[in-house]
N, C-alpha and C positions, 0 to 999 in steps of 0.2 A: 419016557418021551418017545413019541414017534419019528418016525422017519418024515412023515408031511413036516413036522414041526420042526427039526431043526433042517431041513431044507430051505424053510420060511425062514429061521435066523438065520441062519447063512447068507442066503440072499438079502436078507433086512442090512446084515453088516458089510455086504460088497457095494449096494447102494451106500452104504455112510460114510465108507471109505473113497468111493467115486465122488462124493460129496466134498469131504472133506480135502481133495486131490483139486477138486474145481476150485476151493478156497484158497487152498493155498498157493495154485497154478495165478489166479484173479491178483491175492495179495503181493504176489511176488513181481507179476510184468503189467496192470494195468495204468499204472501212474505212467505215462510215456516210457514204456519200457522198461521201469524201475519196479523198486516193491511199494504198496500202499504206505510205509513204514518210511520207505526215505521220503514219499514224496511228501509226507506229512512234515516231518524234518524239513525238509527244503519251504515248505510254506512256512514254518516258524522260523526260521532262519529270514526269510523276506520281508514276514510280518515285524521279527524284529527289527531288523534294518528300519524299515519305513518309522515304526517307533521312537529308535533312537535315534535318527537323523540330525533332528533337531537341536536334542541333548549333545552330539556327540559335534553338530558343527559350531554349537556356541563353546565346547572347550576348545575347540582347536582355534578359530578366534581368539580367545582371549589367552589361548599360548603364544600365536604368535604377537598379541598386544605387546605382552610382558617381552617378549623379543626385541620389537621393533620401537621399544621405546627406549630402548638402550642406545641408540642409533642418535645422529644431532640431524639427521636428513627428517623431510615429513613424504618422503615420495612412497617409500615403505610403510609408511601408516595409512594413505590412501588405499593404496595396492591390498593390504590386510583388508579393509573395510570393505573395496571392493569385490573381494573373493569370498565374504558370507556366502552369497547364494549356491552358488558353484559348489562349497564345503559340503552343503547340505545331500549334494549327491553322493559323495564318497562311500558314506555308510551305506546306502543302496547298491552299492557297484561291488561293494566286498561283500553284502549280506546274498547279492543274485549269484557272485562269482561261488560260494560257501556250498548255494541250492545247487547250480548247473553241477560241483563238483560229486556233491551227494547224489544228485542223478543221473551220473554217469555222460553228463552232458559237453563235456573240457573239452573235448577235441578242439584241435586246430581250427577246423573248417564246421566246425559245429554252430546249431543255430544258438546255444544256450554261450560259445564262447565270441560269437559274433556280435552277440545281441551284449555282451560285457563291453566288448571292444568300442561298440556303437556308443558306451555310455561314456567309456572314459573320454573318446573324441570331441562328446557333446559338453563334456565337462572341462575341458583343456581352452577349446574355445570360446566358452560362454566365460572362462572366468578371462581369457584375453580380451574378450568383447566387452566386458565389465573393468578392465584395468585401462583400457585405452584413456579414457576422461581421465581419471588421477593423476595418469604418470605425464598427459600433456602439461597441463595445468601444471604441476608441479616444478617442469625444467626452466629453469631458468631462461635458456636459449632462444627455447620457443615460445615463452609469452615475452620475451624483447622484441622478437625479429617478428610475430604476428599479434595481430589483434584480437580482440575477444573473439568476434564471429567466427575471421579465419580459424582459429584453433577448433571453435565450434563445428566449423563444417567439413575437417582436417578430422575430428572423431567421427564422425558418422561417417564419411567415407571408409575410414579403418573399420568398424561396427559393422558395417556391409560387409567389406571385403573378408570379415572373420567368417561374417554368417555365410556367404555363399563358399569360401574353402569348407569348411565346418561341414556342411552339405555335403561336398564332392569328399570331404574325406568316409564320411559316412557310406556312401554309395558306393565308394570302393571297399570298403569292408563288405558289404553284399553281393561285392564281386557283379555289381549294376556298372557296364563302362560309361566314364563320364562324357568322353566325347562327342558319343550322337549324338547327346541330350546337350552339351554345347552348338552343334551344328546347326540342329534344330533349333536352339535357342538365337542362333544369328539369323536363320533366315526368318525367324518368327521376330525378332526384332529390326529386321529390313524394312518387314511389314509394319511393325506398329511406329517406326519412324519414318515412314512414310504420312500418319496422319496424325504423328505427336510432334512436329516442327517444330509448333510454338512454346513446345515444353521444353525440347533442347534451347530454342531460343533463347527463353525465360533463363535457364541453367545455365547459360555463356555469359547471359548479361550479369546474373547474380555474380559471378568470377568476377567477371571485370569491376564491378563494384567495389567486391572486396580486397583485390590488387590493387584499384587507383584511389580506396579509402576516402571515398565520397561523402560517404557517410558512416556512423556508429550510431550501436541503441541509445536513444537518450539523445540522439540532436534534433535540433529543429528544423525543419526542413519545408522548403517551397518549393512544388514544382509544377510550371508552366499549366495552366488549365485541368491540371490533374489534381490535384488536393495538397494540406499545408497541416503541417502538424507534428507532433511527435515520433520518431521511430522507436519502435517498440524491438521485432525482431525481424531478421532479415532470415528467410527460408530459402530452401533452394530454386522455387518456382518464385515466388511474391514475396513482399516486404509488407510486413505491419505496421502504416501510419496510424494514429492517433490523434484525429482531429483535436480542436480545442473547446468540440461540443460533447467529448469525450466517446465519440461515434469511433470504434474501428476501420479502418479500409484495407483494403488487400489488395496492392496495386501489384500487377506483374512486371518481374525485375526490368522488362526490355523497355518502360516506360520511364523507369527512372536511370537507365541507360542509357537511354537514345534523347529524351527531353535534358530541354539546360534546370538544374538542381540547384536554387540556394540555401546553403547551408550554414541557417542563421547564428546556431551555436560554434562558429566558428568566425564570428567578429572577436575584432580586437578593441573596439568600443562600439558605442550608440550615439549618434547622428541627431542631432536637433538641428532644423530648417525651419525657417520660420519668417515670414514678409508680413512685416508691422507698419499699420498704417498711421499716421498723426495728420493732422489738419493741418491745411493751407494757412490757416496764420499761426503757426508755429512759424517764430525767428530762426534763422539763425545758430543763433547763440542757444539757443534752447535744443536745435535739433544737436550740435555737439556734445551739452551736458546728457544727453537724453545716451546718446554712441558713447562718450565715454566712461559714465557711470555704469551702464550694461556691461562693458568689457572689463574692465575693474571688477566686478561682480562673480565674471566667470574665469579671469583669469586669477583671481586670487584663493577662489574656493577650491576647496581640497578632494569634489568629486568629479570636479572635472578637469578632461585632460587637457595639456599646455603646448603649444609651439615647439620644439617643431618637429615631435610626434605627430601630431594632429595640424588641420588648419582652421585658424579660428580667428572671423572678424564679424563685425556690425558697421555696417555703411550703408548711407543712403545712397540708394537703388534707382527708384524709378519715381517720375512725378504721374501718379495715377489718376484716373478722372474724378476720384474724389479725396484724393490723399496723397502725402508725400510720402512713400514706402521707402521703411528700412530690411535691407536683408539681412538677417542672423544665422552667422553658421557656426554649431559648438558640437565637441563631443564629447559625452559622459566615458567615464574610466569603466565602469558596471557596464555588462551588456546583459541582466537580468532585467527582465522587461516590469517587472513591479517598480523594483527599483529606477528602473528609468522615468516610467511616469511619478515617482515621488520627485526626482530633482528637477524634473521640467516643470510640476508643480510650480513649487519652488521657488525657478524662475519666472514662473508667471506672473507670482506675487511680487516679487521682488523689481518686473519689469513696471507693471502698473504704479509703483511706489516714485519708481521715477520718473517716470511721466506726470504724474499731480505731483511732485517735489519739480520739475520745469518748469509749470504751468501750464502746461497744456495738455489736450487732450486725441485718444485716440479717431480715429474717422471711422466714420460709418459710411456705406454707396448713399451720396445722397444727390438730386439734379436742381439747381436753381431757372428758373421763370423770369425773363424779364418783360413786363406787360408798360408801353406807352400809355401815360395820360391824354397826348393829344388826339382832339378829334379832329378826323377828316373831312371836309365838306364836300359833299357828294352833289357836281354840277350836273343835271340833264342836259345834253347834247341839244344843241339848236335846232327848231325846227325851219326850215326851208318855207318862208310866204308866198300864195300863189302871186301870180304877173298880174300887174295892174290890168280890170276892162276899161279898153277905151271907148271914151261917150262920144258919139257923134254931136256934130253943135245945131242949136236947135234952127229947125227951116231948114235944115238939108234933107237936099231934093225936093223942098217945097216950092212955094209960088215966090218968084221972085219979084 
C-alpha cells in the first residue's frame, strides 16, 4: 500500500468519525436540549397520556361511584358525576409532568413545570366550576330559602367567578401580574358602562324580580301593553315569555319591572261575571225561581267555591232598554283555564234550563214603533177677499 493510499484512509476515517461526533452531538442536545432518545420517550409518554385519558377517567369515576354509594347523602354523587370532565385531564398532567421530567424540563421556574402547574389550576377550577350546580341543588338550605331561578343565577355567578380566578391564577403562574390587566380592565369597563346602561339596567331589574318573586317559569303572566303569555326562563338581561300563539318574546327585565305584572297563575280561583237578560214580561215570581234555582245550582255543586271564601250571588240588577238584567257572580275552585270554560259550559246549560223550566225567555236588544191610525186633516189657511168696488148710482153727474 502506498503512502497516497493510506493518507486517503485516514482522512476517509477522520471525516467518519467527525460524522459520527455530529450524530451523536445532534442525538444527544437537539430535542430542546435533551437527547433525540428522551425526547422520543417524552412524546410517548404524552401520546400515551392523551390515549389513556379516557380509559383511565372512566375508572376513576366508577371508583368513586362505588365510594359514594355507600354514603345515604346524593350531594356526593352529583359532585362524582360532575367531576368526569375535569378526570379526563389528570392522565395528561402526569403523562406532561413524566415528559418535562425525561427532558430535563422540572425546574421550578421552568416552562415544561409551569405549563404542568397551568394544568392542574385549569383542572382544580373547571372541576369547581362543574360542581357548583350539584352541590346547590342538592342542599337542602338553599333550595327552601331560594327559588329555582335564584339558585339558577346564584350558579353562574359562582361559574364566573371560578373562570375569572381560574384565569388570574393561571397568569400568575406565568408570573404575568394581574393587577394592570385588572386596572385596565376597570377603566375599560368605565367605558363600556358608559354605553351599556341598559344592560346594568336590565341586570338590576332581573334581581329585583327574583327577590320580590313576581314571577317563576311556568306562570302565566300579563303585562300592560307588553305581551301575555307563558314564562319560560328568566335570563340575566330578558325574560322568555311564550305567547299563547306559541311565538317566543324576549322582553327586557326593566319592562317587567317597572310595568304593573299580572300573575295569573297565582289566583286562588276563577271568576265568572256574567249580566243576563230576561224579558219585560217576565213576573215576578218567575224572576225569583229563575235567582234561586241559579244559586242552588252553584252553591251546591262540588266545583265551585262557597261563601265565604268567595262571594257569590244572582240578583236582579238593572231594568235595561230591552231587558230586565240579572247580575251573576261565582267562582270556580280550578283556576286551569280548560277547565274553567268546561264548568261555565256547564252553567250555561244548566242556566237556559231554568229559564224555559220559568217560562220565560231570555231578551235580545230589541226597539218597539208606535204608529197612530188617526188621520189629520190638513186645513188651508184663509184667503184674505179684496174690498168691495163701489158703484156709483146711475145719473151721477148727469142731467138733472
Amino acid at each position: 500500500m502506498s503512502a497516497s493510499s493510506g493518507t486517503l484512509i485516514d482522512t476517509a476515517l477522520g471525516r467518519a468519525n467527525e460524522f459520527w461526533a455530529l450524530v451523536v452531538d445532534v442525538w444527544n442536545t437537539s430535542f430542546l436540549g435533551a437527547s433525540v432518545g428522551q425526547g422520543l420517550l417524552a412524546m410517548v409518554a404524552v401520546i400515551a397520556a392523551l390515549f389513556l385519558r379516557g380509559i383511565v377517567s372512566r375508572w376513576l369515576v366508577l371508583v368513586l361511584r362505588r365510594l359514594v354509594k355507600k354514603t345515604t347523602n346524593q350531594i356526593d354523587d352529583a359532585i362524582v358525576e360532575a367531576l368526569a370532565g375535569p378526570f379526563q385531564l389528570v392522565p395528561v398532567i402526569i403523562g406532561l409532568f413524566i415528559a418535562t421530567t425525561i427532558l430535563g424540563l422540572g425546574g421550578p421556574e421552568s416552562v415544561g413545570s409551569r405549563l404542568v402547574q397551568s394544568l392542574v389550576a385549569i383542572t382544580l377550577f373547571w372541576a369547581m366550576h362543574n360542581a357548583v350546580t350539584p352541590v346547590s341543588r342538592s342542599l337542602d338550605f338553599v333550595t327552601q330559602a331560594l327559588t329555582p331561578v335564584m339558585i339558577d343565577w346564584m350558579t353562574k355567578s359562582l361559574q364566573i367567578l371560578f373562570i375569572i380566578v381560574g384565569a388570574a391564577a393561571v397568569l400568575e403562574i406565568w408570573s404575568i401580574p394581574v393587577g394592570p390587566i385588572i386596572a385596565g380592565l376597570g377603566l375599560f369597563g368605565v367605558a363600556v358602562g358608559l354605553g351599556a346602561q341598559d344592560l346594568f339596567k336590565n341586570l338590576i331589574a332581573g334581581v329585583l324580580i327574583l327577590t320580590e318573586r313576581r314571577f317563576l317559569p311556568g306562570d302565566w303572566v300579563q303585562v300592560d301593553g307588553v305581551v301575555e303569555g307563558t314564562v319560560e326562563k328568566i335570563n340575566f338581561r330578558s325574560t322568555v315569555v311564550r305567547r299563547f300563539d306559541k311565538g317566543p318574546v324576549y322582553v327586557p327585565n326593566s319592562k317587567l319591572s317597572d310595568n304593573a305584572v299580572t300573575n295569573f297563575s297565582r289566583m286562588t280561583h276563577r271568576r265568572i261575571s256574567w249580566a243576563i237578560g230576561v224579558e219585560y214580561k217576565t213576573t215576578t215570581e218567575q224572576l225569583a225561581y229563575i235567582r234561586d234555582k241559579t244559586l242552588e245550582y252553584i252553591l251546591t255543586h262540588p266545583e265551585f267555591a262557597k261563601p265565604p271564601e268567595v262571594t257569590t250571588f244572582m240578583r236582579v240588577d238593572a231594568f235595561g232598554p230591552s231587558s230586565i238584567d240579572f247580575k251573576l257572580y261565582a267562582f270556580t275552585i280550578t283556576t286551569n283555564w280548560t277547565e274553567w270554560l268546561r264548568i261555565k259550559e256547564a252553567l250555561a246549560f244548566e242556566l237556559k234550563k231554568i229559564v224555559e223550566e220559568a217560562g220565560t225567555s231570555f231578551a235580545f236588544p230589541s226597539q218597539t214603533i208606535y204608529v197612530d191610525d188617526g188621520s189629520e186633516v190638513f186645513l188651508p189657511p184663509e184667503h184674505k177677499s179684496a174690498p168691495p168696488r163701489l158703484e156709483q148710482p146711475e145719473n151721477a153727474g148727469g142731467e138733472s
